[in-house]
MARKE-156994 format. One line per field, with one value per residue (C-alpha): residue in three letters; x, y, z; residue number from 1; chain. Coordinates in steps of 0.02 Angstrom, whole numbers, plus 50000, padded with zeros to 5 digits. Layout:
<bamars>
type [ALA;...]
X [X;...]
Y [Y;...]
Z [Z;...]
seq [NUM;...]
mol [A;...]
</bamars>
This chain:
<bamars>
type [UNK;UNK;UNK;UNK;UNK;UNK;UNK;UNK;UNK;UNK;UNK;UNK;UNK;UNK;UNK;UNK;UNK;UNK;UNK;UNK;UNK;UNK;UNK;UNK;UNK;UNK;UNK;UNK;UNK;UNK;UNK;UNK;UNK;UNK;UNK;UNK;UNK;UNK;UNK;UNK;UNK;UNK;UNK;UNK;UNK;UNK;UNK;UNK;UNK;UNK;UNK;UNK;UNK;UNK;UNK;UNK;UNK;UNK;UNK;UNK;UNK;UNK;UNK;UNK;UNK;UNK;UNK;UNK;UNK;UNK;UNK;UNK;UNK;UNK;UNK;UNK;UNK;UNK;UNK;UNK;UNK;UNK;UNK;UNK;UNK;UNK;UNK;UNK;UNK;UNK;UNK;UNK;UNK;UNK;UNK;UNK;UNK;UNK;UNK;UNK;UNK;UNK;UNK;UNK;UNK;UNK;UNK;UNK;UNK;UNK;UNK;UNK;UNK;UNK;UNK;UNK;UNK;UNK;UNK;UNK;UNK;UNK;UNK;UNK;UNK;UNK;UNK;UNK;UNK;UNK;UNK;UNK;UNK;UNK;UNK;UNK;UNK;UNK;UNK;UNK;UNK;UNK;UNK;UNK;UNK;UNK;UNK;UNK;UNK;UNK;UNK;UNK;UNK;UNK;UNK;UNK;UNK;UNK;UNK;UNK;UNK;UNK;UNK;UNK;UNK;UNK;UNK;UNK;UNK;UNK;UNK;UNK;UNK;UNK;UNK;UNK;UNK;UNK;UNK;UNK;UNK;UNK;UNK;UNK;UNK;UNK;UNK;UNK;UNK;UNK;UNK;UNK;UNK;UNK;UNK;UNK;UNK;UNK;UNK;UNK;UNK;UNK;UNK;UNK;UNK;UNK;UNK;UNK;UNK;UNK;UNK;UNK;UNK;UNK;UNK;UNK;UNK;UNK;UNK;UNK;UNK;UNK;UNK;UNK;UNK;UNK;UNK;UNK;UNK;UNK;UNK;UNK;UNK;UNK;UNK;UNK;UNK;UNK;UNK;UNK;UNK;UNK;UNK;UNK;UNK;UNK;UNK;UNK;UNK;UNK;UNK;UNK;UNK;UNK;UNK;UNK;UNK;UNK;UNK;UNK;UNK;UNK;UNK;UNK;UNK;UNK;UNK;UNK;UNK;UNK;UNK;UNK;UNK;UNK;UNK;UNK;UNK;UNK;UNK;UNK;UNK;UNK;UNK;UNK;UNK;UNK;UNK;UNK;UNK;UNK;UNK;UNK;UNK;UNK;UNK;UNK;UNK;UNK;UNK;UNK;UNK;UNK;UNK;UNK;UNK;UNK;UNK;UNK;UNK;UNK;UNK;UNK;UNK;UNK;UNK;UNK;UNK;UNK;UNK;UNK;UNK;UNK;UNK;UNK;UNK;UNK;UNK;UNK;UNK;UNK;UNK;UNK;UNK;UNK;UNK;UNK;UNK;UNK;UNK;UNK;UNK;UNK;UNK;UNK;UNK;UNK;UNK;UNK;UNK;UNK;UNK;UNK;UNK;UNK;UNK;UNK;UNK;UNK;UNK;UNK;UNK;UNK;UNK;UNK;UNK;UNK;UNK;UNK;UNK;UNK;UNK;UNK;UNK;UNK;UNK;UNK;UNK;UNK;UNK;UNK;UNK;UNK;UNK;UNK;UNK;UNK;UNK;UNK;UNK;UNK;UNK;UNK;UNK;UNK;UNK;UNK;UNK;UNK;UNK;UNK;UNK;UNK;UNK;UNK]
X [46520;46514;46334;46362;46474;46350;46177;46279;46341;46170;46095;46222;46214;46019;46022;46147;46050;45887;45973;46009;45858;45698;45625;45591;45769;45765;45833;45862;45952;46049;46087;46143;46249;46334;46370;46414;46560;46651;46616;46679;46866;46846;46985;47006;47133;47165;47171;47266;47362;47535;47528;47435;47546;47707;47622;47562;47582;47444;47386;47305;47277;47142;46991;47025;46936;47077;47019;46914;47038;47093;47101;46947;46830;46904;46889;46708;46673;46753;46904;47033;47155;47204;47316;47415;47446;47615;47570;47685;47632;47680;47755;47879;47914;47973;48077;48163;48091;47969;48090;48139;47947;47913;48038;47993;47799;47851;47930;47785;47690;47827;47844;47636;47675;47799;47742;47561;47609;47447;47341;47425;47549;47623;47579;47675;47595;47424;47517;47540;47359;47311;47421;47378;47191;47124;47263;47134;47263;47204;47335;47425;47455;47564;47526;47632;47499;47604;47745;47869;47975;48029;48142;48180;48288;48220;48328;48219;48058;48130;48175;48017;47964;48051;48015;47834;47739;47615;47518;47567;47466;47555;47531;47420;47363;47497;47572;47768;47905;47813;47648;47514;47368;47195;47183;47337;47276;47453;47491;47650;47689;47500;47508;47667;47826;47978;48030;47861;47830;47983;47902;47745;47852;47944;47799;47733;47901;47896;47744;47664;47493;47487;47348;47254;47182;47220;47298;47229;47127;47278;47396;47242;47259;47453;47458;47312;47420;47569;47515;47537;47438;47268;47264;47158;47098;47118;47002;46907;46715;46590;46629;46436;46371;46490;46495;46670;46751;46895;46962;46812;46828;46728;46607;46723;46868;46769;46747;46935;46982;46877;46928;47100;47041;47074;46934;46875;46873;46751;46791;46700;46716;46555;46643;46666;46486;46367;46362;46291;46437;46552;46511;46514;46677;46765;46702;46781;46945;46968;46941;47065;47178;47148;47185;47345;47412;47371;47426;47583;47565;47622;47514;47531;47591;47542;47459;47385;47296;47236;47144;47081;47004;46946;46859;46750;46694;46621;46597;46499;46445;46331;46325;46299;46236;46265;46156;46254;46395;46291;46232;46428;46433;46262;46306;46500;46396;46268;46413;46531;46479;46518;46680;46768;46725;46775;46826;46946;46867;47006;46982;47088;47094;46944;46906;46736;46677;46622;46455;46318;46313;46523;46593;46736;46790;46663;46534;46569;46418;46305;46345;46331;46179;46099;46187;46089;45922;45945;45962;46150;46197;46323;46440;46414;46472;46624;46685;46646;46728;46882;46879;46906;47048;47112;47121;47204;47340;47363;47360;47486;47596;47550;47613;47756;47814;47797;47933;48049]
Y [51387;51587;51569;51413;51529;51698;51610;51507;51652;51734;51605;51609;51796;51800;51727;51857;51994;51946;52006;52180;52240;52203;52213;52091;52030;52087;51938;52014;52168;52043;51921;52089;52134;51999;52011;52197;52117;52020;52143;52291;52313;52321;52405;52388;52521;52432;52250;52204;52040;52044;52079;51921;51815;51898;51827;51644;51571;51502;51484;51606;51532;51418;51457;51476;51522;51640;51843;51902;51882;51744;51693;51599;51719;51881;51791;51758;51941;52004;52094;52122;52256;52242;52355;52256;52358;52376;52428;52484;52488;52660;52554;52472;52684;52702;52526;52594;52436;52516;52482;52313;52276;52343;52270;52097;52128;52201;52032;51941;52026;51966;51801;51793;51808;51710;51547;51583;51662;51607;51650;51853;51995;52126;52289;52477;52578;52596;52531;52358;52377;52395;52243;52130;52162;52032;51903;51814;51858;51947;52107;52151;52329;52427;52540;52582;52604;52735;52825;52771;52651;52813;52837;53025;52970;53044;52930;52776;52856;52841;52665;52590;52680;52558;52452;52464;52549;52659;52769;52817;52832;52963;52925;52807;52802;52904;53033;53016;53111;53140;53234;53229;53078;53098;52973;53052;53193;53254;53382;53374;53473;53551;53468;53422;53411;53492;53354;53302;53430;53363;53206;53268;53358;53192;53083;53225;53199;53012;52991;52908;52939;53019;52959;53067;52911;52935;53109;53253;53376;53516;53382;53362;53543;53558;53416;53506;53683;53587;53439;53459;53317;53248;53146;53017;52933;52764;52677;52822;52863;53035;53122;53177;53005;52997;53186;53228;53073;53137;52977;52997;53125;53322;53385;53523;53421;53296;53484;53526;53346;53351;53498;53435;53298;53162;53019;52951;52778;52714;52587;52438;52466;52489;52614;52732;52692;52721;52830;52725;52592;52723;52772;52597;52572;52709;52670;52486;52562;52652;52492;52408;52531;52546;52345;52350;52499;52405;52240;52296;52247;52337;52410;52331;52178;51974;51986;52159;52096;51939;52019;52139;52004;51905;52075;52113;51950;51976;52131;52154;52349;52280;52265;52392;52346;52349;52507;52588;52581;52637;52801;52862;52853;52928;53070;53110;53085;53226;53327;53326;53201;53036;53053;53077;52924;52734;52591;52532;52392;52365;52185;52091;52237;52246;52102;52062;52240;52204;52236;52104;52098;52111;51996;51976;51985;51864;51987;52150;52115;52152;52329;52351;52290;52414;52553;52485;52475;52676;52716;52715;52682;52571;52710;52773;52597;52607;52739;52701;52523;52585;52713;52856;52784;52757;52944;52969;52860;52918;53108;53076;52952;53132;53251;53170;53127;53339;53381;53257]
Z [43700;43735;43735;43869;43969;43967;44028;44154;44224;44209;44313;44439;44440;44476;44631;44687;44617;44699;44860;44809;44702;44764;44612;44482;44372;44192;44123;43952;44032;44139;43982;43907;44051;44013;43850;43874;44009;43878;43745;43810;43896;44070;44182;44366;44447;44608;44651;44813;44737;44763;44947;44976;44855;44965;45126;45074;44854;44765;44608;44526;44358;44397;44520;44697;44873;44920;44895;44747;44601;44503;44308;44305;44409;44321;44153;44193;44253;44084;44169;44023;44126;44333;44403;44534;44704;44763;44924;45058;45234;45348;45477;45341;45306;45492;45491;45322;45228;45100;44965;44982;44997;44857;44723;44804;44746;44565;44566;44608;44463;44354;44415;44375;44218;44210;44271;44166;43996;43913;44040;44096;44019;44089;44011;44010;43896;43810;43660;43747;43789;43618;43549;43691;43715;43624;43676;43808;43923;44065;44058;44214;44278;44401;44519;44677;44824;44940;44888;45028;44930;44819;44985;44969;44805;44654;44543;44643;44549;44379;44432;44462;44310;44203;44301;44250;44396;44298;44427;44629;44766;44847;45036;45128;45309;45386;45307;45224;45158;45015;45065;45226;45225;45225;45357;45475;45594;45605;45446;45459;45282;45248;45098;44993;45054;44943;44882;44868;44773;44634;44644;44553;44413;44398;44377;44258;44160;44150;44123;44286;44339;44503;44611;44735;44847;45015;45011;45111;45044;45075;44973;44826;44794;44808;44666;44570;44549;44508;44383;44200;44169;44214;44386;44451;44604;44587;44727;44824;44820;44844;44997;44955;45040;45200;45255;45341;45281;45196;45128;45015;44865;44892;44752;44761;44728;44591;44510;44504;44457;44309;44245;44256;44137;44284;44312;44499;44501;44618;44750;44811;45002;45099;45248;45057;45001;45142;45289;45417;45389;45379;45556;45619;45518;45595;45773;45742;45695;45861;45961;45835;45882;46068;46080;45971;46091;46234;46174;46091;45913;45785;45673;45493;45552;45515;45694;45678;45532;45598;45718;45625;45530;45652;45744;45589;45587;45760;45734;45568;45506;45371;45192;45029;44876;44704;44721;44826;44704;44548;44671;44664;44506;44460;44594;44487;44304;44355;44420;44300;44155;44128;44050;44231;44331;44323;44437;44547;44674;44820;44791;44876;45016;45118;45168;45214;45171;44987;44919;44893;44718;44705;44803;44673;44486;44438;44466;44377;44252;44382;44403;44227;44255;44373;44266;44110;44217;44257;44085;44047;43853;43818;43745;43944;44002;43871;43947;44139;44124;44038;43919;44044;44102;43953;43879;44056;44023;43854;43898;44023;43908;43786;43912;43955;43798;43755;43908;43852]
seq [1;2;3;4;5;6;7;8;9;10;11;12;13;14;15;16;17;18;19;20;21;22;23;24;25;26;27;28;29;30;31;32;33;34;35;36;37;38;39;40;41;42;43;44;45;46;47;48;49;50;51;52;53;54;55;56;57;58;59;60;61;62;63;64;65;66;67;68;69;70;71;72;73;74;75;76;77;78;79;80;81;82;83;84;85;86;87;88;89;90;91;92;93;94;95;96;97;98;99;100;101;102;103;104;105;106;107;108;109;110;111;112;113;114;115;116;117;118;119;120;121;122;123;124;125;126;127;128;129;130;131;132;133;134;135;136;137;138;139;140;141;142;143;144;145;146;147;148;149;150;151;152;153;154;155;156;157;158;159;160;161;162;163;164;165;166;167;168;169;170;171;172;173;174;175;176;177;178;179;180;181;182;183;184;185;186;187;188;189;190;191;192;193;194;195;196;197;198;199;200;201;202;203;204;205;206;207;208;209;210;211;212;213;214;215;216;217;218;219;220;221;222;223;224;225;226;227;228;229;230;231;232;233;234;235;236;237;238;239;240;241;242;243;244;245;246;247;248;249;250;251;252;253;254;255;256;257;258;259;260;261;262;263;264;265;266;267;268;269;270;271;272;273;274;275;276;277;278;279;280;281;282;283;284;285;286;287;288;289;290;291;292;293;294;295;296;297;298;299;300;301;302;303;304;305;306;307;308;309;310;311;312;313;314;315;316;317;318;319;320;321;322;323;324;325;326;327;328;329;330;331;332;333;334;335;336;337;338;339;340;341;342;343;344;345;346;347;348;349;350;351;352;353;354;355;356;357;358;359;360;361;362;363;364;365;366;367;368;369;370;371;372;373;374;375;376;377;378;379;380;381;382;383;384;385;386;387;388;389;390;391;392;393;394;395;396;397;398;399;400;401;402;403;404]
mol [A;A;A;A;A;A;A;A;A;A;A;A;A;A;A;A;A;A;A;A;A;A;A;A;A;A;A;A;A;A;A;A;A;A;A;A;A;A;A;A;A;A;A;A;A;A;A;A;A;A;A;A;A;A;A;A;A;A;A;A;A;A;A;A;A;A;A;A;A;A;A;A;A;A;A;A;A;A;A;A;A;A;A;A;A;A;A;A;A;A;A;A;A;A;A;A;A;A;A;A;A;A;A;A;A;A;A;A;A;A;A;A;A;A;A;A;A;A;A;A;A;A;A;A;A;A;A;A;A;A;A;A;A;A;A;A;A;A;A;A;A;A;A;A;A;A;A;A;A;A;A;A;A;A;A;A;A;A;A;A;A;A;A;A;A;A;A;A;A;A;A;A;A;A;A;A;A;A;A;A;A;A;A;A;A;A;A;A;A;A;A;A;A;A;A;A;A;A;A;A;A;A;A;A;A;A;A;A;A;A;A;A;A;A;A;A;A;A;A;A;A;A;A;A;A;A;A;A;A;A;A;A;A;A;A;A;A;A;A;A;A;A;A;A;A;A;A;A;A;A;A;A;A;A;A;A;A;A;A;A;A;A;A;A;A;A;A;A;A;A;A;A;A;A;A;A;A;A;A;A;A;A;A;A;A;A;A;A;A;A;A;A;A;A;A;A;A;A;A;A;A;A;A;A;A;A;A;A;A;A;A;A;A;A;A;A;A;A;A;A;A;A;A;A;A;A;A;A;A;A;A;A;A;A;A;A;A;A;A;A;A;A;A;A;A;A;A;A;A;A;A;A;A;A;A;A;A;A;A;A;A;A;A;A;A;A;A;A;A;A;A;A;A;A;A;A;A;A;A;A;A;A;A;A;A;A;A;A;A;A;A;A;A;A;A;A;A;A;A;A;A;A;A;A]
</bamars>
């Protein structure tokens, strides 16, 4: 039946690949792509669920049309760990509703599990991950995309600690009471704020990974000089490839975050890949922005989003590859090595800005693919597809187990 399952998939995958290397298909390589994806564990660090469970149900156990991620299509791709986002808006910041957002995702995550024991569990630790890993369960993460929900309340970060959320993204778009955004022109803090600055002990204490996605540089080097622990970026690409782009990760930065210890985990989005869609991207952006201002609508908002949507459609900034995803992590391995880089897709988050070749968790055996084709061993693989992250998880479970 696995066998069944593996050249299925192969054949399916082929016709995909064909698009994205114009070269000939190994099918052997492919075939052992494939095996490689159910063989090895496979972690994801970012996978925009919940938010789009909150705004419309459906069921996620069998296969659906409805985002990239589902049982079926992440039990075909080989995915054994998915950290759910519990992502926060800025606007729900300003309208004092971070929190309540929030909780009502962590409950979503639950109520997956719930309502589909045998098919996904809830982990906390890399202890669950070792008892549950070969449950056929596909094992469900936290992380907390934005740190606005922690409301200025320290005692609020210790809560959604036990409450499971394993990593932060400190900020997102705009910048919080926490620390300034990569994507905010307004510094309002030059990095961490005070309390931000308690925040990052306090994750260091519990044991949360703190995530430098999203943060400005300023903020990335505040959180370096204070950490204990290693750090990691949980859905951000090279700077290298879109110069000026500070979203994106610096060489310099990849430097300091590997001698930290901390791991980059590469994200799926063409505007991080590829320069030329990265200009187009950003150009798009400003006349998303321009019509919401002179429309009225609120950024972040059901309407804000559907034409968002609808203007990419229209207004398409072309495609990367499979490729273009491999190149990000061939430029961090000759950097640094290959023990600091992994993956964390945004699936479920960017829409139609996916790479041929990864349109969803069905389809992470074809970037194992291309990284077997340039030579990568499968104790490289290991270690890109989950065993980085791992001995993050642990050192910081380590660390914070030594302050308590």
């Amino acid at each position: 039946m696995k066998v069944i399952t593996i050249l299925s998939g192969l054949l399916l995958t082929i016709t995909v690949d064909a698009q994205f290397d114009s070269g000939k298909i190994d099918s052997d390589l492919m075939l052992k792509a494939h095996q490689l994806a159910k063989e090895i564990l496979i972690f994801d660090t970012h996978i925009d669920l919940p938010d789009w469970l909150y705004d419309e149900w459906f069921d996620v156990s069998t296969s659906s049309d409805y985002g990239e991620f589902d049982f079926v299509r992440a039990n075909e791709g080989g995915l054994n760990v998915a950290f759910m986002s519990v992502y926060t808006s800025p606007q729900l910041e300003i309208e004092g509703k971070s929190k309540l957002k929030a909780d009502s995702l962590i409950r979503i995550v639950e109520r997956i599990e719930q309502l589909y024991p045998d098919k996904f569990k809830i982990v906390r630790s890399i202890s669950d991950i070792d008892r549950f890993k070969n449950s056929n369960k596909i094992l469900l993460a936290l992380g907390m995309e934005n740190g606005s929900p922690i409301e200025s309340d320290i005692d609020n970060l210790r809560k959604y600690y036990q409450q499971g959320i394993r990593y932060i993204t400190l900020s997102h778009y705009k910048s919080n009471h926490i620390c300034d955004s990569a994507n905010d022109p307004e510094r309002k803090w030059n990095g961490l704020s005070p309390f931000g600055e308690e925040v990052v002990k306090e994750m260091n204490r519990l044991g949360i990974m703190i995530d430098v996605s999203h943060i400005s540089d300023s903020t990335f080097y505040d959180v370096m000089r204070l950490s204990t622990a290693p750090v990691i970026a949980s859905h951000s690409c090279c700077r290298f490839f879109t110069p000026g782009f500070e979203r994106n990760i610096s060489d310099e930065m990849i430097l300091e975050l590997a001698k930290n210890g901390g791991v980059v985990q590469i994200a799926f989005a063409g505007f991080f890949l590829r320069e030329d869609i990265n200009k187009r991207y950003l150009q798009g952006e400003e006349e998303i922005k321009e019509h919401l201002k002179n429309f009225n609508i609120t950024p972040g908002t059901d309407s804000a989003w559907q034409y968002e949507s609808q203007y990419w459609k229209e207004n398409p900034v072309g495609q990367a590859t499979v490729e273009d995803v491999a190149n990000h992590i061939d430029h961090i391995v000759k950097l640094v090595g290959v023990d600091y880089v992994g993956i964390g897709s945004d699936f479920n988050g960017v829409g139609e800005h996916l790479p041929i070749g990864l349109e969803d968790t069905s389809r992470y055996a074809n970037l194992i693919y291309e990284l077997l084709r340039r030579g990568y061993t499968e104790k490289d693989i290991r270690k890109i597809f989950g065993e980085n992250l791992i001995r993050v998880w642990r050192q910081v479970e380590e660390a914070a187990a030594v302050t308590e």
